[in-house]
C-alpha positions in Angstrom: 1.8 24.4 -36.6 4.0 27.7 -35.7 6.4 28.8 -38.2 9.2 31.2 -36.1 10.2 33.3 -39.0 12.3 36.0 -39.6 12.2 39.8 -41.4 11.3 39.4 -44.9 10.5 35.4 -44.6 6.9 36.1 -45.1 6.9 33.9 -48.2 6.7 31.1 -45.9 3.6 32.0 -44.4 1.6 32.6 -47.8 2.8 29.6 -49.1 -0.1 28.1 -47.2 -2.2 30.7 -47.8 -5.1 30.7 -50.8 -3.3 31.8 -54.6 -7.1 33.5 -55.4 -5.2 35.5 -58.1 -3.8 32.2 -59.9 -6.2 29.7 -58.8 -9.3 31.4 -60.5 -8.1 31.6 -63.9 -6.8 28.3 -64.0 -10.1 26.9 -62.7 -12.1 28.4 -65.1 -9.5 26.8 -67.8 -9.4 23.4 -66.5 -6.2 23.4 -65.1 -5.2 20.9 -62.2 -5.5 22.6 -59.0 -4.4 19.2 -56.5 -0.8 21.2 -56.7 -1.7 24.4 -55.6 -4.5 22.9 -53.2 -2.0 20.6 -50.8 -1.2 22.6 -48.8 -4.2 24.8 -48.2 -4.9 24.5 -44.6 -7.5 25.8 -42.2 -7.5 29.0 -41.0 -5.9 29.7 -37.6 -3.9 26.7 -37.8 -0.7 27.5 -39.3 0.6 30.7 -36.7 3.8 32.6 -37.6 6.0 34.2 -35.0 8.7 36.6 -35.3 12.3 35.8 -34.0 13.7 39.6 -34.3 17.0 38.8 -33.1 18.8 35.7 -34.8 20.1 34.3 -31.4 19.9 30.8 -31.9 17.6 28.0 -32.0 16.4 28.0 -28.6 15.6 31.5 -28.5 13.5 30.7 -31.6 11.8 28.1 -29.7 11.1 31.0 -26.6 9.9 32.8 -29.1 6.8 30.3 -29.6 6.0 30.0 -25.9 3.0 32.1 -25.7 1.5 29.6 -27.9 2.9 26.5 -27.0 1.6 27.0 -23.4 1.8 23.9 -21.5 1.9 21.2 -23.8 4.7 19.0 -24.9 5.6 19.7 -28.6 7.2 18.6 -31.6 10.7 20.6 -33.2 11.1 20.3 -37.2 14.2 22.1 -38.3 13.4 22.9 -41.8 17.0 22.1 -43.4 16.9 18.6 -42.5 14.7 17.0 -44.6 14.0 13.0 -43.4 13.1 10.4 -45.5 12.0 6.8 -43.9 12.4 3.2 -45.6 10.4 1.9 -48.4 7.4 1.5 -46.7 8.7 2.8 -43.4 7.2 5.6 -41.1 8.2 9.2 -41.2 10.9 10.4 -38.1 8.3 12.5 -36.2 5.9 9.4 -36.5 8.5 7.1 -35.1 9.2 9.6 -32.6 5.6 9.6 -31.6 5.5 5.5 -31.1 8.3 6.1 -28.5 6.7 9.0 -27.2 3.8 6.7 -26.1 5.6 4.2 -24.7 8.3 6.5 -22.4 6.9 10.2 -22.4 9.8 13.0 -21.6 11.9 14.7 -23.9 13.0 12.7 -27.2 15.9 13.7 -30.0 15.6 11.9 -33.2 19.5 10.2 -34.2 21.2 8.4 -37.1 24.0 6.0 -36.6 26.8 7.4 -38.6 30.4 5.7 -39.5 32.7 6.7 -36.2 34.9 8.4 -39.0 31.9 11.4 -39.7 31.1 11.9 -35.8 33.5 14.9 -35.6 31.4 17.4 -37.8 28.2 16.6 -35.4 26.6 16.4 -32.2 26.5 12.9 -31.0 24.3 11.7 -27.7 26.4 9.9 -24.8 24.2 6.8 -24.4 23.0 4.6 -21.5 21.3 1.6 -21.5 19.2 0.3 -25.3 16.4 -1.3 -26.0 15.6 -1.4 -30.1 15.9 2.2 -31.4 15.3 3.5 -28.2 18.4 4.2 -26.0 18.5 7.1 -22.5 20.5 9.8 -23.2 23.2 10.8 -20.8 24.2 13.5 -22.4 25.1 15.8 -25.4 28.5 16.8 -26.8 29.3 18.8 -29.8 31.5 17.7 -32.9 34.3 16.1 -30.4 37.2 13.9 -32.1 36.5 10.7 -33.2 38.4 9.6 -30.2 36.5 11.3 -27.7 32.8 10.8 -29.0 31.0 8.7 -26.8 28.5 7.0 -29.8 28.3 6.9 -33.3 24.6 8.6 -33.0 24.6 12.1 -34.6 21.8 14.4 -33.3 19.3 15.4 -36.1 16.5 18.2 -36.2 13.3 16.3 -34.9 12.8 16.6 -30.8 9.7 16.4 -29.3 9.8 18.3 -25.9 8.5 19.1 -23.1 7.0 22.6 -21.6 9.2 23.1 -18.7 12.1 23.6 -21.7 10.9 27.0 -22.1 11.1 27.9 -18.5 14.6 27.0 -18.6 15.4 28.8 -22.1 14.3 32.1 -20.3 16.9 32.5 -18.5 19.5 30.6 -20.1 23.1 32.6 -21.3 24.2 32.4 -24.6 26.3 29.2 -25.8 28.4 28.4 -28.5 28.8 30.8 -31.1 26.8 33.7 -28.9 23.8 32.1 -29.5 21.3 30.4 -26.5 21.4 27.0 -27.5 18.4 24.6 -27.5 21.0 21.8 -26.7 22.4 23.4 -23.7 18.5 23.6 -22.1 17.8 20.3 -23.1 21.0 18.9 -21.6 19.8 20.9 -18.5 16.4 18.7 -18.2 18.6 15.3 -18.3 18.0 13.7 -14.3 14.5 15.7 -13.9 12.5 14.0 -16.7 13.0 11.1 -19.1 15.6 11.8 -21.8 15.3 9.4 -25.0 16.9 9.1 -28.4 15.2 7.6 -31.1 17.5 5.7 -33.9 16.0 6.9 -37.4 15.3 4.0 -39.8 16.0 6.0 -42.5 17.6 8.8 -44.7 18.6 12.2 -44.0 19.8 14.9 -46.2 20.9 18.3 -44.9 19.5 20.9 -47.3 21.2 24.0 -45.7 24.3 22.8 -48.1 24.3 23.2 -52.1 25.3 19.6 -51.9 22.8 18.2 -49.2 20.0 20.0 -51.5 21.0 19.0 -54.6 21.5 15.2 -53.2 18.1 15.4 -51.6 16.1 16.5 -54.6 17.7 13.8 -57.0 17.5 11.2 -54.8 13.4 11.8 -54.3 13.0 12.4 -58.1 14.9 9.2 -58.7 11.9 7.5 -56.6 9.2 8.4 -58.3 7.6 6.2 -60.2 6.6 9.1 -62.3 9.9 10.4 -62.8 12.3 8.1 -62.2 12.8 7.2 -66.3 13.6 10.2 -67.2 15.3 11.8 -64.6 18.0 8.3 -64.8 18.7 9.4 -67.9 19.5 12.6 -67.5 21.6 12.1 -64.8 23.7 9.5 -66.8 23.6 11.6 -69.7 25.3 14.7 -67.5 28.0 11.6 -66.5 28.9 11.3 -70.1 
């Protein structure tokens, strides 16, 4: 896993690091330890990489090449969480599925009412089969009038390595920034393009709202929360 952080984001890294200082006391009181312990991982394979300039996603991807090498590879955006079905696969293991069956580049998408298509990017489809459906293109937060689908881009992609030869030398984009989308668009006619239809949720936590959405709707489906946490919520309603 590769983490492209920033200056001062180092947080992110040690959250998968060893808590020695906390951990030994509570172990020699008894305490629980599964918390702290899920997300320990083994050395050397969580790698963090700086992104010095903030110039966009796709220069945050370049950023990664080194290790990346010549391997396809998956993209999590971290304020997007996803949540599948009851008893539904994750996004990135749906992704995966279609990956076997068609190879090439693959963008995860949720069907959205035509009304909400304006604040995203949507895909302009081709041809369908189930959730998977060739990508024509990609067009950014047109007028309902003008968007081609109803299928908003969301922040899973798997990828593959020839993106980053294209990223090198790619200009900036919208908002002076060099634009993952752009180079992906660019790879459409010399490899397989896919979009995989999400059966699920998603809940975009880089908003107060999103966040706040996303954390009461998981509480409210645990089975070891869900009691109490209705009853707050309908007691705040009062």
């Amino acid at each position: 896993m590769i983490l492209v952080t920033g200056r001062d984001k180092t947080g992110i890294v040690e959250h998968f690091d060893i808590a020695y200082e906390l951990e030994q006391p509570m172990g020699e009181r008894g305490k629980d330890l599964s918390v702290l312990r899920c997300t320990r991982v083994v050395p050397g394979d969580v790698i963090s990489v700086r992104q010095q300039v903030p110039l966009g996603l796709g220069h945050a991807i370049w950023c990664a090449r080194t290790i990346v090498g010549d391997e396809p590879f998956a993209i999590f955006l971290p304020d997007e969480l996803m949540v599948s079905r009851t008893g539904g696969s994750g996004c990135m293991n749906q992704m995966v599925d279609a990956y076997d069956e068609v190879g090439g580049n693959l963008i995860s998408v949720l069907e959205v009412p035509m009304a909400q298509v304006s604040s995203y990017g949507v895909i302009d489809p081709s041809k369908s089969d189930g959730a998977l459906t060739e990508v024509r293109g990609l067009v950014e937060k047109l007028a309902v009038a003008d968007a081609p689908s109803n299928k908003i881009v969301l922040g899973h992609h798997i990828v593959q390595p020839e993106v980053l030869q294209v990223l090198e030398t790619q200009g900036k984009g919208a908002g002076g920034e060099i634009q993952l989308t752009d180079a992906m668009v660019n790879m459409i006619g010399t490899q397989p393009f896919h979009a995989v239809t999400f059966d699920g949720a998603r809940y975009d936590c880089g908003s107060k709202i999103g966040f706040v959405e996303a954390i009461l709707t998981i509480a409210l489906a645990r089975p070891d929360m869900r009691t109490e946490m209705r009853a707050i919520a309908l007691n705040l309603l009062r």
